[in-house]
C-alpha positions in Angstrom: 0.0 0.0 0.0 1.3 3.3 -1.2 2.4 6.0 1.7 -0.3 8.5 0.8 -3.1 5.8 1.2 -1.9 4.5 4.5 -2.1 8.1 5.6 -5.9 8.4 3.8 -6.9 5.5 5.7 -5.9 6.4 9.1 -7.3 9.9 8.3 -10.8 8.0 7.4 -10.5 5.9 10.7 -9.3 8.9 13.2 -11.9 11.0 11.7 -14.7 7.9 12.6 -13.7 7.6 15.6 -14.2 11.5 16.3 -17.8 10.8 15.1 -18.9 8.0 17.3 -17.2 9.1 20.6 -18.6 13.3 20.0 -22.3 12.6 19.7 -23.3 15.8 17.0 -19.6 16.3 15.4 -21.2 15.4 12.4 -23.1 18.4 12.6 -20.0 20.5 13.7 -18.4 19.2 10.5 -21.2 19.7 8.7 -21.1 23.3 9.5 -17.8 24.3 8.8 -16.1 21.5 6.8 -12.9 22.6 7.3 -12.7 21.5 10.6 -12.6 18.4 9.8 -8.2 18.0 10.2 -8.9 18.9 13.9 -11.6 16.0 14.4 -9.0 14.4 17.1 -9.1 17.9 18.9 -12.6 18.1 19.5 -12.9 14.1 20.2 -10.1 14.4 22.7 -11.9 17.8 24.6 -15.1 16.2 24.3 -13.6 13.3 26.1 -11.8 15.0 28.7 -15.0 17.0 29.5 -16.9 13.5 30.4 -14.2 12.5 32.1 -14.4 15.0 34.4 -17.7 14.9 35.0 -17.6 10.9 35.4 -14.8 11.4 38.0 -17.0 13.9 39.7 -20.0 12.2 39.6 -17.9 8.9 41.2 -15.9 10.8 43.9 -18.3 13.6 45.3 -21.9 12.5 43.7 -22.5 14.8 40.8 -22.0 18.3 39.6 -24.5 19.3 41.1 -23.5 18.5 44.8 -19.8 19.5 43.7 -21.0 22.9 42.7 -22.5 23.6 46.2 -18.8 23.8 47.6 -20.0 27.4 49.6 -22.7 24.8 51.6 -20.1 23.3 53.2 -16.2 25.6 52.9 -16.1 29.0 54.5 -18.5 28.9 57.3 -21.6 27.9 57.7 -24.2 27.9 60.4 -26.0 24.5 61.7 -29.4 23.6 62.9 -28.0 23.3 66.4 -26.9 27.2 67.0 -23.2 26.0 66.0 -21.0 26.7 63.3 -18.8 24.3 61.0 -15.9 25.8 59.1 -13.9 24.6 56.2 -11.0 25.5 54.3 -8.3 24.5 51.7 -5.2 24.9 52.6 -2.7 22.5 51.2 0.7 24.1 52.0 -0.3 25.3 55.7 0.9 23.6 58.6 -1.7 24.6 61.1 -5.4 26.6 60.5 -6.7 28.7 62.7 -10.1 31.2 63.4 -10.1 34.3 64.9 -11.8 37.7 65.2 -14.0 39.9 67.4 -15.6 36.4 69.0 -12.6 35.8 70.8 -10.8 38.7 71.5 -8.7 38.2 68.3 -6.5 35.3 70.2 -4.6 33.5 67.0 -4.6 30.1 68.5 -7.8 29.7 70.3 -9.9 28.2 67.7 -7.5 25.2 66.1 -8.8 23.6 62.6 -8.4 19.6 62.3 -6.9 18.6 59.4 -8.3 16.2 57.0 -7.3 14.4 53.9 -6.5 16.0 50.6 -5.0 19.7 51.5 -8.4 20.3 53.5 -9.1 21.3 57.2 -12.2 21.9 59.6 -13.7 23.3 62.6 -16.9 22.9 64.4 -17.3 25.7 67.4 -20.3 24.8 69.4 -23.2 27.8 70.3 -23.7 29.5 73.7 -25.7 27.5 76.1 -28.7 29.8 74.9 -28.5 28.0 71.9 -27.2 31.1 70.6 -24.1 31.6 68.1 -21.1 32.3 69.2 -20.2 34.4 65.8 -23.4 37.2 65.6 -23.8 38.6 62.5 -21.7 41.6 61.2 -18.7 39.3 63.3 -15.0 40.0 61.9 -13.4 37.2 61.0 -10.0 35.8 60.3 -8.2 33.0 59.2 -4.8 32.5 60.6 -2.5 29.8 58.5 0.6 29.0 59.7 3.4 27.2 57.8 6.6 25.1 58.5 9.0 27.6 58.8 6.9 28.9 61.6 5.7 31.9 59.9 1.8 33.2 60.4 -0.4 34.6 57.8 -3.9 36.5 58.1 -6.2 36.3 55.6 -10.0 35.9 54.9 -11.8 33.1 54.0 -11.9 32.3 50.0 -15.1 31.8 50.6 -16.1 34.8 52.4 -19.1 36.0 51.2 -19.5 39.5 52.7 -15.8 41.6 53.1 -16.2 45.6 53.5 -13.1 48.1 54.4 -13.6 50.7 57.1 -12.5 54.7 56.5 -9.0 55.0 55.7 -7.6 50.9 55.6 -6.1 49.6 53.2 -7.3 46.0 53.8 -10.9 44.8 53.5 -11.8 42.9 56.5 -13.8 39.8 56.3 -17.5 40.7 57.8 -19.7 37.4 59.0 -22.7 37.8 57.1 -25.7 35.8 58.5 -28.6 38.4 58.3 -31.8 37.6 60.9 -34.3 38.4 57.6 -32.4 38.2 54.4 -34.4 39.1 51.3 -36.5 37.1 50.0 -37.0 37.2 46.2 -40.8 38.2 45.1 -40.7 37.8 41.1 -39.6 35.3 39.1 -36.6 34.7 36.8 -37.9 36.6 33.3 -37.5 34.0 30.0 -34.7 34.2 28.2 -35.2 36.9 25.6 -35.8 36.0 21.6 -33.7 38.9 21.0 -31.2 40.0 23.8 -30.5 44.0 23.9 -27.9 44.6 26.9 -27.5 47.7 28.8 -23.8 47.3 30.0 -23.6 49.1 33.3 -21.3 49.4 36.3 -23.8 50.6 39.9 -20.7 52.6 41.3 -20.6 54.9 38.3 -24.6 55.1 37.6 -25.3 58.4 39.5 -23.8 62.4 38.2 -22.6 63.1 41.8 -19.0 62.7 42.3 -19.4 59.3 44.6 -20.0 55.8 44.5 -23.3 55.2 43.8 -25.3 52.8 45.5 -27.4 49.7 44.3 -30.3 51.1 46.1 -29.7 54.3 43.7 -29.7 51.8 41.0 -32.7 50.3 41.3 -34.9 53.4 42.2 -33.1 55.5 39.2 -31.4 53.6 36.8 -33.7 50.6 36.4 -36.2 52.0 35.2 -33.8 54.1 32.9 -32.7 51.0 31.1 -36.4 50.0 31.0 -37.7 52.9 29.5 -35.2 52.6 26.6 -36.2 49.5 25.5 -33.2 46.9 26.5 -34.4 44.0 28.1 -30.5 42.7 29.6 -28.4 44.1 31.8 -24.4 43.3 32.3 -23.8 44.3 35.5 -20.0 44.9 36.0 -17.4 45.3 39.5 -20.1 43.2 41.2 -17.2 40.7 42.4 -15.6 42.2 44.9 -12.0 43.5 43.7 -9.8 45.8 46.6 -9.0 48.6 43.4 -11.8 50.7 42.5 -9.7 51.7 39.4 -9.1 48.1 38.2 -13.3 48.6 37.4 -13.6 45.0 38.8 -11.5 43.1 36.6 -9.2 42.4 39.6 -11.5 40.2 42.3 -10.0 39.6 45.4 -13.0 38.0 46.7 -15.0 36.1 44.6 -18.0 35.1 46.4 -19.3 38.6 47.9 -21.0 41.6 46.3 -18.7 44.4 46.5 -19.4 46.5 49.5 -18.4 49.5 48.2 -22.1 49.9 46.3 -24.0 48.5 49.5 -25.2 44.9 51.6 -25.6 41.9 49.7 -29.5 42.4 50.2 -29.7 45.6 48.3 -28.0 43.8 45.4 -30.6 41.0 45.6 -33.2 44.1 46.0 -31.8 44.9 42.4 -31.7 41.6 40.7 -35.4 41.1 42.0 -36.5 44.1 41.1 -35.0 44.3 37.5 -36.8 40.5 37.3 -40.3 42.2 37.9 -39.6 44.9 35.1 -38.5 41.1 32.8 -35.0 42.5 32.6 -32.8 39.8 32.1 -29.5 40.6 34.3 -25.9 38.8 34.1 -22.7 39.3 36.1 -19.6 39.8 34.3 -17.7 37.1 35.7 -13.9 37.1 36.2 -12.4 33.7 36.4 -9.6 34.0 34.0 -7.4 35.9 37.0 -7.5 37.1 40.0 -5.7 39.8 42.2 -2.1 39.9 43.6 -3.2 40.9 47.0 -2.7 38.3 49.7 -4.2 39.9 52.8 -7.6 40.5 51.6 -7.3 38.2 48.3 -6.9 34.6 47.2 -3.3 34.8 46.3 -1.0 33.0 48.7 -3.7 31.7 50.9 -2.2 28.8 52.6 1.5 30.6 52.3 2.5 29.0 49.1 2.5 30.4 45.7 0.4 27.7 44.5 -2.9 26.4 46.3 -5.8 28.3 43.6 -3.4 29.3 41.5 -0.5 27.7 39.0 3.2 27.9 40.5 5.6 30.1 39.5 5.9 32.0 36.0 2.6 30.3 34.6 0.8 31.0 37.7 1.7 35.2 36.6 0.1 37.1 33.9 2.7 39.2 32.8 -0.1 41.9 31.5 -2.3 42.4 34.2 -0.3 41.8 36.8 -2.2 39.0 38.7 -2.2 35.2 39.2 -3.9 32.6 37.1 -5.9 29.8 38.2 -4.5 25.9 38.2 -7.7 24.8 35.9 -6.9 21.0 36.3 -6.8 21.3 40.3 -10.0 19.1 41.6 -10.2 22.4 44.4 -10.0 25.4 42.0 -12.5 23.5 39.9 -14.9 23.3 42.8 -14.1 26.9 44.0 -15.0 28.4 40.5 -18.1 26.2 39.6 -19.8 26.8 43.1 -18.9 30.7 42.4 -20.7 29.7 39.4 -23.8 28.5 40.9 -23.5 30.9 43.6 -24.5 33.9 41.8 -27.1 32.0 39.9 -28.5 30.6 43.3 -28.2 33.4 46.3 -28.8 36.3 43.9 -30.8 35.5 41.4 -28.9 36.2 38.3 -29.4 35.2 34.7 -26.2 34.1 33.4 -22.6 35.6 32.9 -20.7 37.5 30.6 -17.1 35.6 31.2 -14.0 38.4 31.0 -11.0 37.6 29.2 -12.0 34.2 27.9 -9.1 34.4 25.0 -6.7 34.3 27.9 -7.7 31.2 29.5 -7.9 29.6 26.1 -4.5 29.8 25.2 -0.7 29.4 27.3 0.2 32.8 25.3 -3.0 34.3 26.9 -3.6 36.0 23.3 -0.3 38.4 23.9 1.4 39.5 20.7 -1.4 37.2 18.6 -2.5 38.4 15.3 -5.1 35.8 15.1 -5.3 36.1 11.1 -7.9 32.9 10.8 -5.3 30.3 10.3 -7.2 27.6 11.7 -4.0 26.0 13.3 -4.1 29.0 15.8 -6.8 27.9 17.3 -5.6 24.1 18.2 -2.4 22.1 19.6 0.0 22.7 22.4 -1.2 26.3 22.7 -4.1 25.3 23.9 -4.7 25.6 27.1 -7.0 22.4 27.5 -7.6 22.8 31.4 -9.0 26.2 31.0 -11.4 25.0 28.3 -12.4 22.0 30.0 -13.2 24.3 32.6 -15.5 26.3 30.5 -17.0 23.4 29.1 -17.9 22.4 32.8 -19.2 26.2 33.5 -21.5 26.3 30.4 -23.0 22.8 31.3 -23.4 23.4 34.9 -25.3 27.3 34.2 -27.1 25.5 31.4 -28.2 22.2 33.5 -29.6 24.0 36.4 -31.3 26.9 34.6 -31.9 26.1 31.0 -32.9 30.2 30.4 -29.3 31.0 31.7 -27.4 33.3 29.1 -23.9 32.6 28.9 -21.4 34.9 26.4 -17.4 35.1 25.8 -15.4 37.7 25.5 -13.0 35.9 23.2 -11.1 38.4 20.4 -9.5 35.4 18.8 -12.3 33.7 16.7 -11.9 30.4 18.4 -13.8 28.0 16.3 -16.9 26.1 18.1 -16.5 28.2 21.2 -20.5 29.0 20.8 -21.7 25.5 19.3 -23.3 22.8 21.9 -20.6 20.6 23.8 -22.7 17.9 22.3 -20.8 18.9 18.7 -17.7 19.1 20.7 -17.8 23.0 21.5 -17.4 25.1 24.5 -21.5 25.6 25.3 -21.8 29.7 25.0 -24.6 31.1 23.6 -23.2 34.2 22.2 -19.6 35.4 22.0 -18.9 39.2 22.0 -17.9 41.0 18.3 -15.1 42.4 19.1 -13.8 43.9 16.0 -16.9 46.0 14.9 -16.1 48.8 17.5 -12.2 48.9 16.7 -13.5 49.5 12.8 -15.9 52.0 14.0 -12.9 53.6 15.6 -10.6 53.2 12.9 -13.0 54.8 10.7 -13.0 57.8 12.5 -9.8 57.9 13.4 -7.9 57.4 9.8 -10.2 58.3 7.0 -12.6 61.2 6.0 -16.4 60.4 5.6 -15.8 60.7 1.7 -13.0 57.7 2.3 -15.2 55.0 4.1 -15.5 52.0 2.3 -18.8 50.4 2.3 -18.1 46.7 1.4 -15.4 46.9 4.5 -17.9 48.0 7.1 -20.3 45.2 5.4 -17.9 42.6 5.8 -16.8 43.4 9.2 -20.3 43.0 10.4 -21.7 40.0 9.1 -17.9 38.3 9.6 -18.9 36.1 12.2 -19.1 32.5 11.9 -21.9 30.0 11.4 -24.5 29.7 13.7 -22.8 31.3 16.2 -24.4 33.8 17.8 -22.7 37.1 18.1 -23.2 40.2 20.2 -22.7 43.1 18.3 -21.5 46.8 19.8 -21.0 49.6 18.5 -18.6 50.5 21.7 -18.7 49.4 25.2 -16.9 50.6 28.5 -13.6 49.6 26.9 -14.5 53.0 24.6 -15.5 54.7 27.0 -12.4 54.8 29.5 -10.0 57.4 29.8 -7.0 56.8 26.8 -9.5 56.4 24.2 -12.6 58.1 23.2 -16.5 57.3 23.0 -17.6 57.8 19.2 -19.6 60.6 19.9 -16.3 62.1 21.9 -14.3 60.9 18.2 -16.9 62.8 16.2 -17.8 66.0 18.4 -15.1 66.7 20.8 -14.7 69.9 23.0 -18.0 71.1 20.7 -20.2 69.1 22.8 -19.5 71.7 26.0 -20.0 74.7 24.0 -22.6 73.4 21.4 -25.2 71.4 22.8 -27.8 73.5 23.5 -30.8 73.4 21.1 -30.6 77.3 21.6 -27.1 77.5 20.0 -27.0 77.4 16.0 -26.3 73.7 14.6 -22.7 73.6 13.8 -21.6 71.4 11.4 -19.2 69.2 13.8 -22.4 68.7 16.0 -24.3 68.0 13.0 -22.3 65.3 11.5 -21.2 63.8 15.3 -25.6 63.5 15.9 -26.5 61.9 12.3 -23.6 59.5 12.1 -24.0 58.3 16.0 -27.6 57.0 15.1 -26.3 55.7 11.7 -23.6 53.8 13.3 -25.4 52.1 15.6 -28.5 51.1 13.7 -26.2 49.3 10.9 -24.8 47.8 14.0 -27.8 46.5 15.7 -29.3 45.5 12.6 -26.3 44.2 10.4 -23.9 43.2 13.1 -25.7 39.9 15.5 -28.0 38.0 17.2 -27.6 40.4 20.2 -26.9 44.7 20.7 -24.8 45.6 23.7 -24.7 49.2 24.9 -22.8 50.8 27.8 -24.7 52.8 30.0 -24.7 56.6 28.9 -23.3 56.1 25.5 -26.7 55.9 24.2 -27.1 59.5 24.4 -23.2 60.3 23.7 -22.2 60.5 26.7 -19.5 63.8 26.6 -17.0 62.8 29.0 -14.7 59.9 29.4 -14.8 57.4 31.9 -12.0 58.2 34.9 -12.1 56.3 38.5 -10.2 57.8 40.8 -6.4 57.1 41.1 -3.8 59.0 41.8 -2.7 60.0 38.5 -6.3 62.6 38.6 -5.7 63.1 42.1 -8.3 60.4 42.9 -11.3 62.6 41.6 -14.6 61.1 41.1 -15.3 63.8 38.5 -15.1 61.2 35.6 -16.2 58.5 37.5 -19.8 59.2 36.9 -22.6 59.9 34.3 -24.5 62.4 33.4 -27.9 60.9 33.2 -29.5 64.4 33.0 -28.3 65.8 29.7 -30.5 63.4 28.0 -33.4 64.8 30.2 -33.0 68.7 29.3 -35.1 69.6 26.6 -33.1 72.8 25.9 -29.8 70.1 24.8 -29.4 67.8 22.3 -28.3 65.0 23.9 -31.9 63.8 23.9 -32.3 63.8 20.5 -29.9 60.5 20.5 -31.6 59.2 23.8 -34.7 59.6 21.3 -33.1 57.3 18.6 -31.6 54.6 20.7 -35.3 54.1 22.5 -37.0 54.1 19.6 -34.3 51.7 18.0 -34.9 49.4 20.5 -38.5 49.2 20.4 -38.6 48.7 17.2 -36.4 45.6 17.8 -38.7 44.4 20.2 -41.7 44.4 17.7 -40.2 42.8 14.8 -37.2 40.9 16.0 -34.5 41.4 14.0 -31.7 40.3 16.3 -33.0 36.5 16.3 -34.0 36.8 12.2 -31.8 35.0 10.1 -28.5 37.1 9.3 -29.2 39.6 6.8 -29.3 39.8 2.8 -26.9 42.6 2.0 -28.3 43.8 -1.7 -26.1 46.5 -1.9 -22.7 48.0 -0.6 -21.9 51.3 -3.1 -18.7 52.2 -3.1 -19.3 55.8 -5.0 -22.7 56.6 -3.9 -21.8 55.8 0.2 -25.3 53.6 -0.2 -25.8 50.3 1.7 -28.9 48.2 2.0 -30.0 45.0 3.3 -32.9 42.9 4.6 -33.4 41.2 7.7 -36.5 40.1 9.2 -38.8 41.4 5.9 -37.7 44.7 6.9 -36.1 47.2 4.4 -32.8 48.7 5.8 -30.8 51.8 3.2 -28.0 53.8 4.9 -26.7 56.6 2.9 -23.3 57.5 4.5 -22.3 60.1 1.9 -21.5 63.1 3.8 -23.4 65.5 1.5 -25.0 63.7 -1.6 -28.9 62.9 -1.4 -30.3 60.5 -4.1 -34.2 61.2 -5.5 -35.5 57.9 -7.2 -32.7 55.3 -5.8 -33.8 51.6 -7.1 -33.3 49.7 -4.0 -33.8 45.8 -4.4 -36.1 43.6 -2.1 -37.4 40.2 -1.8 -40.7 41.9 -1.4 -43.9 42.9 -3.5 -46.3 45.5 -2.0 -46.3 48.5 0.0 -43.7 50.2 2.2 -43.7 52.3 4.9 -41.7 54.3 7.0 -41.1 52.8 10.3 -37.8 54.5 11.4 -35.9 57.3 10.0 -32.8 59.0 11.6 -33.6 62.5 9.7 -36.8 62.9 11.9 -36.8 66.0 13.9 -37.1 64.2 17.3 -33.8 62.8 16.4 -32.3 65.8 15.9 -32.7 65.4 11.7 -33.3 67.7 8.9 -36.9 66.3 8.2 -36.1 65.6 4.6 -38.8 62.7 4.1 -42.7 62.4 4.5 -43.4 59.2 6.6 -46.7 59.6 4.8 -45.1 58.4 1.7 -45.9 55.1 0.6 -43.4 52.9 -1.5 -44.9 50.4 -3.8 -42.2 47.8 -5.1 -42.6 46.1 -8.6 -41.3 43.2 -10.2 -38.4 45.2 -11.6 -35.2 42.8 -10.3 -32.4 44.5 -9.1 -29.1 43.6 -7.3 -30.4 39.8 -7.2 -34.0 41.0 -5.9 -36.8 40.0 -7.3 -38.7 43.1 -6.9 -37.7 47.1 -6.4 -38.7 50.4 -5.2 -37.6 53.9 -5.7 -36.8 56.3 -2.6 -35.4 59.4 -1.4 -32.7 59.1 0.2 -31.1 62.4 1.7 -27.2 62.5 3.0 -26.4 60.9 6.1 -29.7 58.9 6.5 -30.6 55.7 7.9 -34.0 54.6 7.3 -35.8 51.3 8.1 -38.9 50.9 5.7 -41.3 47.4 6.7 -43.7 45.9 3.9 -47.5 46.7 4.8 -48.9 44.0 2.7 -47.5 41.4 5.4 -49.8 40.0 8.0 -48.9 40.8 11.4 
């Protein structure tokens, strides 16, 4: 037998094998044949994935009762009045508990150590039955090591830290309430079409503070509700010691930051968001975690290692923090009873998982170009732990709450990383589109209006792969922070402090910066996904960049805020946009484009600055030219019958010209054009975007 058949063979036979031991490969394949080469990768995740489950299931009874780790490590109170404590600490030589309960003596309270790197204390209650650890205790846990050495720190599992006036440290806070809250609505259904207000509590008032989650819900809630998104991404909820690090730096991973309010007023928020059938997810950090040892994970049991890996791959080099050991049976525990923990005790929907691309790979994504090459994406750069990992998250959110919304933040285009686990992927439901606001950016940055090119602003927002579901953005709190710009910011600059005001003539800075904001994100939300994310205050263009305080501003909270009340004074036009993006929204929410198929794209003009598609039997024509209107433009449709007018960025409650009559009706006739079958003629002024919808249609 020739070489090259030999090799055919054993291709044939390693690609079967995929197939019978991944139960919908087939499918995968199916989809996108050329992943077919990396069969064996898929098989060999796929198989790793039920393995850890099966070992699960053998040594601790399920997933289920694995993921309840915070039941049992930490502390928890029991029926008797007493308390049982539990930690992991594999490198300590002797555990201990201390705090205001006993005077703060080191040595009182002795853990007993069991197998496996684990210890435990019971502590009987008062004779009154009473606990011996009230709530609002402070707590410690002392760990000592060989050399003799003794470290304080607070429980991994803590699920209530706070930090009093000027310390440095957060202190550990037992948090046992006598009447926690008790949700009153119930979980909404997961949306057909998901619209996501992106939003971060501490930042969500204009006074120069922290804003609460009580001043959340009473203000901003019903904000979010009002302009027509039906998800929220609420960011910093994990607790994280640097304000500045705007949460992406958790040093406790099981308690609502403090900072914003109790753990019941966060509940308060969830529930109450729930009876408005606001979805809400956490944005979850799992792919790192903060340096700090006295009030954070790292060095818990006096060792480098314990949650995280040892030495340099236990450091990311770029953020400055330590990396989890995926393959550990404890850090698996640890992060899928976080997991469960946020979906049980408070109620939320799902998560939005940060810096996904660095778990997936040993490089973490550093000096990657990503160009498509499929080989990126597979072999020794892999990091398989990590991905096993999120294969275990994805099944666990999806098992217990089928509704549960799960989404990546993943810039490198890893293949499958939103198809089922049951074709061998990683289980999201949406990953985020990362590239569409860096284009908008570019745009803006490099070229002049006259210089855009329509089929690259087409192709960047329908480049998303299969079946996968995408979130699309226009920008998000990455644009917003201080070093770059919001696009509004990009397009209006120091002109939006002196020429706002509906009072002041209409310059042609603020003109252009209002017309292309609305243009921009409606191709977006209609071209660019299966889901629209918006962070909070950019829907009105927001005029100020986002700042926390540090000491490089002289830790002012002047940036660290928004301006919520610009888009509620008449006399500016700033709620021209607020208009737009509500009325955007709702219009999502009556015909569904989001969850549509993805878009026909009929035409992408290069000269005339003209694109149009359909999606959802709905007519969408942008005309980007920065000063050419067309009378009579053939636009192409799958669709006989009459048009209307249903949305139209020129109208004067958008802060448009008024250039069209939505009394207009547009009659299409079986003239093909640009592959349609049928055609109408409109008016389309300069800088318009206009969504027209077929009458004829039944509802």
């Amino acid at each position: 037998m020739a070489a090259s058949e030999a090799h055919a063979d054993s291709s044939e036979a390693t690609l079967a094998a995929a197939l019978a031991d991944v139960p919908e490969l087939a499918r995968l394949l199916e989809i996108d044949p050329y992943l077919k080469p990396f069969a064996p990768d898929f098989q060999r995740r796929y198989k790793r994935f039920c393995m850890t489950l099966d070992n699960i299931r053998e040594n601790e009874g399920g997933i289920e009762k694995f993921s309840k780790g915070y039941e049992s490590f930490g502390i928890r109170g029991c029926a008797d009045g007493g308390l049982y404590c539990k930690e992991w600490a594999p490198g300590a030589e002797g555990v201990f508990l201390t705090g205001d309960f006993n005077g703060w003596n080191p040595f009182s309270y002795p853990y007993k150590k069991l197998d496996f790197g684990k210890w435990e204390l019971y502590i009987p209650p008062k004779q009154d039955k009473s606990t011996i650890v009230p709530h609002g205790s402070k707590l410690k846990v002392v760990v000592t090591n060989k050399s003799g050495e003794i470290f304080y720190r607070i429980s991994p599992w803590a699920k209530y830290v706070n930090r009093e006036g000027d310390n440095v440290n957060y202190d550990w806070i037992h948090w046992d309430p006598e009447n926690p809250y008790k949700c009153k609505h119930s979980r909404p259904k997961k949306p057909r079409s998901l619209r996501i207000y992106e939003s971060h509590v501490g930042i969500s008032s204009h006074e120069g503070k922290v804003a609460s989650y009580k001043h959340f819900t009473c203000n901003v809630l019903p904000r979010i509700k009002d302009l027509g998104y039906n998800c929220i991404q609420l960011m910093a909820i994990m607790e994280h010691a640097y304000y500045a690090s705007f949460g992406y730096q958790i040093t406790s991973f099981f308690a609502a930051s403090s900072r914003y309010g109790t753990p019941e007023e966060l509940k308060e928020l969830v529930d109450t968001a729930h009876s408005m059938n606001i979805t809400v997810l956490l944005d979850v950090v799992h792919s790192h975690a903060s340096k700090n040892s006295e009030d954070g994970l790292n060095m818990f049991d006096g060792t480098d290692s314990c949650y995280f890996h040892s030495g340099p791959r236990g450091n990311h080099d770029l953020w400055d923090s330590r990396l989890f050991a995926y393959s550990s049976w404890e850090v698996l525990r640890f992060l899928l009873s976080n997991i469960r923990w946020w979906l049980e005790e408070y109620g939320f929907d799902g998560f939005r998982f940060d810096g996904v691309t660095s778990m997936l790979y040993h490089h973490h994504g550093m000096g990657q170009g990503f160009s498509g090459d499929y080989h990126a994406y597979f072999g020794l750069q892999v990091d398989e732990d990590a991905l096993i990992y999120l294969m275990l998250a994805n099944h666990l959110a999806h098992t217990l709450y089928p509704d549960s919304i799960t989404i990546a933040e993943d810039v490198s285009g890893m293949p499958a990383l939103c198809s089922p686990i049951s074709q061998g992927g990683s289980g999201f439901d949406y990953r985020l589109a990362m590239a569409i606001p860096d284009k908008w950016i570019q745009l803006l940055k490099e070229y002049k209006d006259e210089d855009w090119n329509m089929g690259n602003i087409v192709h960047t927002l329908t480049n998303r792969r299969y079946l996968e579901k995408c979130i699309a953005y226009a920008e998000s709190h990455d644009q917003a922070l201080v070093g770059d710009k919001t696009l509004a910011f990009w397009m209006m600059d120091a002109e939006m402090y002196t020429n706002m005001s509906v009072l002041a003539p209409l310059t042609p800075v603020i003109d252009r910066g209002i017309q292309l904001h609305k243009m921009i994100r409606l191709i977006t939300h209609g071209l660019g996904g299966e889901g629209y994310l918006n962070f909070m205050g950019n829907e009105f263009g927001h005029p100020e960049w986002l700042d926390f305080p540090r000491k490089g501003n002289s830790e002012s909270y002047h940036y660290a805020r928004r301006q919520f009340h610009l888009a509620d004074d008449d006399l500016l036009r700033y709620k021209f946009l607020n208009n737009f993006d509500r009325d955007m929204n709702k219009l999502e929410e009556k015909c569904g484009w989001l969850s549509a198929p993805q878009a026909y794209v009929n035409e992408k003009h290069e000269a005339n600055k003209i694109i149009t598609f359909e999606r959802a039997d709905l007519l969408f024509i942008f005309n980007f030219h920065p000063n050419k209107s067309y009378t009579d433009y053939r636009v192409g449709t799958a669709l006989p019958g009459k048009f209307k007018i249903v949305l139209d960025s020129d109208a004067a409650k958008y802060g448009g010209h008024q250039r069209l009559d939505h009394n207009t009706d547009f009659f299409s006739e079986a003239f093909e054009h640009n592959g349609r079958p049928h055609s109408l003629l409109v008016y389309i002024p300069s800088r318009v975007a206009l969504i027209l919808q077929n009458v004829d249609l039944p509802n």
